[in-house]
FINUSE-840755 format. One record per residue: x, y, z of N, C-alpha, C, O, CB in turn; residue in one letter. Coordinates in steps of 0.05 Angstrom, whole numbers, padded with zeros to 5 digits, always signed. Glycine has a CB too. Example, Ala and Ser with C-alpha at 12.3 -4.5 7.8 and 13.67 -1.06 7.14 Angstrom:
// residues 2
+00264-00114+00156+00246-00090+00156+00264-00066+00156+00285-00066+00169+00226-00089+00181A +00257-00045+00142+00273-00021+00143+00258+00001+00157+00268+00023+00161+00282-00012+00114S 
END
This chain:
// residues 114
-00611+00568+02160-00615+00579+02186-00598+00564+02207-00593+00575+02228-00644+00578+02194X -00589+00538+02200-00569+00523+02224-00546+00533+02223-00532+00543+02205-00564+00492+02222X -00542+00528+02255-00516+00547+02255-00493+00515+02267-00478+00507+02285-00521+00584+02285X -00505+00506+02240-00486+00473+02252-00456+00469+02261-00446+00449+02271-00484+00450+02227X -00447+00487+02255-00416+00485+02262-00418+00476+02298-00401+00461+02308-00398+00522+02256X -00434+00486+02310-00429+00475+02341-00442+00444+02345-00467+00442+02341-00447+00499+02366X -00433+00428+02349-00438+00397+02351-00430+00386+02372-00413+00399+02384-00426+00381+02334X -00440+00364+02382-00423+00350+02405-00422+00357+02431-00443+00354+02444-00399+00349+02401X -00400+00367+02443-00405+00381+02473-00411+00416+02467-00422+00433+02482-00372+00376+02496X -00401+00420+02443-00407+00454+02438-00430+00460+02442-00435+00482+02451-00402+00467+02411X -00459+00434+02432-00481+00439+02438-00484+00453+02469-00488+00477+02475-00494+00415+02433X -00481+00428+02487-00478+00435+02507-00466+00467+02528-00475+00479+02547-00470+00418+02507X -00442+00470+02511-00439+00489+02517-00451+00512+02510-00454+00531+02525-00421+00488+02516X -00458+00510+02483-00479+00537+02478-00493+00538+02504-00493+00558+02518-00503+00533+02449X -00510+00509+02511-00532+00516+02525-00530+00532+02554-00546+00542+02570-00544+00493+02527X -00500+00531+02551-00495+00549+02585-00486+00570+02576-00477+00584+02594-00472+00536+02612X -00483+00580+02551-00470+00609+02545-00508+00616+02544-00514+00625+02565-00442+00615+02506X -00526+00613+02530-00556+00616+02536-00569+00621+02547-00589+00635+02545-00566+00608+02537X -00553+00600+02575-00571+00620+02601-00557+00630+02620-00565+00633+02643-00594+00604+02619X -00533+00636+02612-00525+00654+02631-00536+00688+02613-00543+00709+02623-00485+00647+02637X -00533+00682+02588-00550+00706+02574-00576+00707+02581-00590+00721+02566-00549+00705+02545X -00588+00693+02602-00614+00689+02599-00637+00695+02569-00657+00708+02567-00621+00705+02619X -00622+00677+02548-00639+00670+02530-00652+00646+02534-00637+00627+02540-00626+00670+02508X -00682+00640+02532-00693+00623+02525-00684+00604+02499-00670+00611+02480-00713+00635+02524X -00695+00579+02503-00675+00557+02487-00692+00526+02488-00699+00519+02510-00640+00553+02506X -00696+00513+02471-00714+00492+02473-00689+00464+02459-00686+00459+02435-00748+00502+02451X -00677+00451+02480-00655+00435+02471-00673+00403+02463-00687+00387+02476-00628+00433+02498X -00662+00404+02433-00674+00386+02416-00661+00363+02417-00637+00368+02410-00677+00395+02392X -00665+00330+02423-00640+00311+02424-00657+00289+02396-00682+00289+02396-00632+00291+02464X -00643+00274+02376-00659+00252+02364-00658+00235+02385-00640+00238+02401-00649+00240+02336X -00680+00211+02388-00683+00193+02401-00692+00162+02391-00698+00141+02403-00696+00204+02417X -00692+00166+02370-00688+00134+02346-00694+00162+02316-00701+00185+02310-00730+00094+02350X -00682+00134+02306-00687+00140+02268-00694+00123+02267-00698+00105+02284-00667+00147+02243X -00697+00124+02231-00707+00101+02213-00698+00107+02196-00709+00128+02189-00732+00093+02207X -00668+00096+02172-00664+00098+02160-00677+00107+02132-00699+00095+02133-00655+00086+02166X -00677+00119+02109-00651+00137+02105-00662+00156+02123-00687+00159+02127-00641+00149+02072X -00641+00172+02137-00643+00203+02158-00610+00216+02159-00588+00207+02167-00656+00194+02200X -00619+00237+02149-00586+00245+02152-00590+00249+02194-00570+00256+02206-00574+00288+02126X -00604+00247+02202-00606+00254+02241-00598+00227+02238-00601+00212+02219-00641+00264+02264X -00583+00221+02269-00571+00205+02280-00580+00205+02307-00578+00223+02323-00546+00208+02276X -00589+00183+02309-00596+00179+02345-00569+00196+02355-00547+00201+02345-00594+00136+02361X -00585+00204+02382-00561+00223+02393-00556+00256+02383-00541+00272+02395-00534+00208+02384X -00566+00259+02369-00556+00295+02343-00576+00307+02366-00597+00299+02375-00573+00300+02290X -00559+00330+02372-00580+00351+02393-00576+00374+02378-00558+00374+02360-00572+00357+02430X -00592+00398+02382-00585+00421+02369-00606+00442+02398-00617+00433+02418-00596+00420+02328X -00604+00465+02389-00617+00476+02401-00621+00496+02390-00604+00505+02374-00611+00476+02420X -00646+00511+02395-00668+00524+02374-00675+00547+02397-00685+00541+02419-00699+00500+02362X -00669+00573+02388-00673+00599+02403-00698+00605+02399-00711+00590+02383-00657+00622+02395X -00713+00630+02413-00741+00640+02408-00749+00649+02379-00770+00646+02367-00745+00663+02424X -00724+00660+02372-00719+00666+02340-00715+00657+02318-00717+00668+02296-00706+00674+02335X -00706+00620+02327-00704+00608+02303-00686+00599+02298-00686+00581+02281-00708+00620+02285X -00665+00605+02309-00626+00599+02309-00629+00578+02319-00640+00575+02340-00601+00619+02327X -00616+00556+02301-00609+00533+02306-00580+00528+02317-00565+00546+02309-00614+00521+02284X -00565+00507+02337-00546+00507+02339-00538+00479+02339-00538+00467+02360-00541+00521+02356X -00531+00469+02319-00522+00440+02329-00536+00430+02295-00537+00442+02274-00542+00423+02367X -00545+00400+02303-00556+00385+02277-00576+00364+02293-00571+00354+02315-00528+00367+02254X -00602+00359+02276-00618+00338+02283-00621+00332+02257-00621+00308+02260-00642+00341+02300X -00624+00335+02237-00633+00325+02206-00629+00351+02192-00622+00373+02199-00668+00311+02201X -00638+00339+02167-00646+00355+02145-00654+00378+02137-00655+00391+02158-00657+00349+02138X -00663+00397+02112-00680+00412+02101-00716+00399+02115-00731+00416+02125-00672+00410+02066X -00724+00369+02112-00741+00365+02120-00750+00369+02144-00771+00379+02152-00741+00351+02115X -00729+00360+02155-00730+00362+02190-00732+00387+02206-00746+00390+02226-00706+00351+02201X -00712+00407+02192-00707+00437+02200-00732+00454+02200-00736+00466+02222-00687+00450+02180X -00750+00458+02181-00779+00475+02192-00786+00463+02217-00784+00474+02239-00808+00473+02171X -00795+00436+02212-00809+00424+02232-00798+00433+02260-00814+00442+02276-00808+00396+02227X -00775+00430+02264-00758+00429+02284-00770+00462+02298-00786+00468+02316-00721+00424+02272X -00754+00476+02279-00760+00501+02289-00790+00514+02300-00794+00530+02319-00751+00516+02268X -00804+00503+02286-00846+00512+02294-00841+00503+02313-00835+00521+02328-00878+00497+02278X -00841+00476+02326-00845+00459+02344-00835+00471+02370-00847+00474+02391-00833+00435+02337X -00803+00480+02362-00791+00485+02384-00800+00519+02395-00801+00528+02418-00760+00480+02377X -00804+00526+02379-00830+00553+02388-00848+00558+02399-00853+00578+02411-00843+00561+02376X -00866+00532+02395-00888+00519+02405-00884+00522+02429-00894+00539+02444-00894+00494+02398X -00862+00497+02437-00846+00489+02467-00844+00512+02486-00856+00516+02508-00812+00479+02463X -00824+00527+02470-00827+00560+02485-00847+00571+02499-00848+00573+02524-00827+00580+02468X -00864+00577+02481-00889+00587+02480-00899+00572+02505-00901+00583+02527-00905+00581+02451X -00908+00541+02499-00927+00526+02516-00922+00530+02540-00939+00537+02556-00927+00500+02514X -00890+00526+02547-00871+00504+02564-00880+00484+02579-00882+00481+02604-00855+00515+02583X -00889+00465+02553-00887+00443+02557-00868+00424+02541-00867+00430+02517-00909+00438+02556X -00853+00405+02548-00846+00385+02525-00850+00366+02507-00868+00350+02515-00837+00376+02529X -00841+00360+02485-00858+00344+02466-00840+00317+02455-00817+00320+02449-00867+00366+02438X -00851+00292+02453-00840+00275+02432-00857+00280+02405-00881+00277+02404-00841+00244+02441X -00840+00288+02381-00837+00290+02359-00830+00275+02339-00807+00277+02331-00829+00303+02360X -00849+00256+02324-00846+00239+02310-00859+00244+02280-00883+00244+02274-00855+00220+02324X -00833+00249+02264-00829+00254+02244-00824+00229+02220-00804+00215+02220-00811+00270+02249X -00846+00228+02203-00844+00211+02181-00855+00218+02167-00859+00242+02164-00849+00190+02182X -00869+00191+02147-00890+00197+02126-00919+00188+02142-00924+00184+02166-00884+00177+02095X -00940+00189+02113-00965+00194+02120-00964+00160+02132-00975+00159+02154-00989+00207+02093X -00954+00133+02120-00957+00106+02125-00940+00093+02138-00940+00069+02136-00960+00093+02106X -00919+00106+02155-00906+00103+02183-00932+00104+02203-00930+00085+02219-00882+00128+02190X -00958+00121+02208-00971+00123+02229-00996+00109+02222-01012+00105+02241-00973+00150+02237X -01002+00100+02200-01029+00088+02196-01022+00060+02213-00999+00054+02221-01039+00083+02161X -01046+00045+02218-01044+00028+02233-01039+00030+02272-01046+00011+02286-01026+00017+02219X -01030+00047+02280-01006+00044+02304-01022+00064+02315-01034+00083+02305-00970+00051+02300X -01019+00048+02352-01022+00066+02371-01003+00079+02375-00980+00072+02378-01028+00058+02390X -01014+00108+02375-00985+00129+02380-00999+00148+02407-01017+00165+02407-00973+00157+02343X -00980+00133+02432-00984+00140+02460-00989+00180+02461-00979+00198+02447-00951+00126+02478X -01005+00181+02480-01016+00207+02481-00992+00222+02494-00977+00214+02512-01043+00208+02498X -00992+00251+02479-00966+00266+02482-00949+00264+02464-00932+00281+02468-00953+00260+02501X -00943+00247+02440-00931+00246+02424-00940+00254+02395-00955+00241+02381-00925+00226+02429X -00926+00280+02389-00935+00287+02360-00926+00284+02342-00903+00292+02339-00940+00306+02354X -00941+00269+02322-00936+00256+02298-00945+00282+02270-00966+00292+02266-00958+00224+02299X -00918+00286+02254-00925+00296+02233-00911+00290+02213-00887+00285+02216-00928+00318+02234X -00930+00291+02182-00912+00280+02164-00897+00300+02160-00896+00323+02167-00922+00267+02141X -00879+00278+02138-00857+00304+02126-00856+00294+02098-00857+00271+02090-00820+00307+02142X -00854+00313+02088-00847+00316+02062-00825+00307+02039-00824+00309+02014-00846+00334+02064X -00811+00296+02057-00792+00280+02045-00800+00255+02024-00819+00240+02029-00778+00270+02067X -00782+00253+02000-00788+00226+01994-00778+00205+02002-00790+00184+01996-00788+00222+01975X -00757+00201+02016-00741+00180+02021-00770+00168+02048-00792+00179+02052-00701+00191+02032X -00755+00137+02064-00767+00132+02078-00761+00138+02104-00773+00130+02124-00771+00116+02072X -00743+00152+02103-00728+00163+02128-00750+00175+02159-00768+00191+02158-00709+00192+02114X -00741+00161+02180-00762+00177+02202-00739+00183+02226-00716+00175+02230-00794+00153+02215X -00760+00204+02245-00742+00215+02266-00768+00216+02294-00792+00220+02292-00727+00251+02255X -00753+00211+02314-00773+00212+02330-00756+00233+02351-00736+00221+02361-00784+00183+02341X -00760+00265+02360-00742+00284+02368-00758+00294+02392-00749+00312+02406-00735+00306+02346X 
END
């Protein structure tokens, strides 16, 4: 479903070809990892009402998630921190209110916080 070929400032620029189409658009940025993650602090993408991805934040793992979420966003309009790991990244830890934590399915130990 990613339509990764746009990266970098293209992100950006999608996002003004978007709304001058007045399409709705929920712009996704990583904001730490945790190794292994194919996302890279910094990877933005942006996620239409429909599902169209534009850009890269991670993985097969990362990509459902990404997309529900950013639907959600739509839907709500509200914004979210999105913290993506396993089930024993969150045991133990205060995780500040507003921030949603879900595992992922991955096996590696890789995390994303988006």
């Amino acid at each position: 479903m990613s339509n990764g070929a746009v990266e970098g400032i293209g992100v950006l620029e999608r996002a003004v070809e978007l709304t001058k189409a007045g399409i709705s658009f929920v712009m996704a940025t990583v904001v730490w990892r945790q190794g292994p993650s194919s996302g890279q602090r910094g990877s933005r993408a942006i996620v239409t009402a429909d599902g169209a991805i534009y850009g890269w934040i991670g993985g097969a793992c990362a990509e459902p998630v990404l997309i529900r979420e950013a639907k959600a966003v739509l839907r709500d309009g509200e914004a979210k921190l999105i913290w993506l790991g396993q089930d024993s990244d969150f045991l133990g830890l205060h995780i500040p209110e507003g921030v949603v934590t879900i595992p992922i399915s991955c096996q590696s130990d890789g995390a994303l916080q988006i």
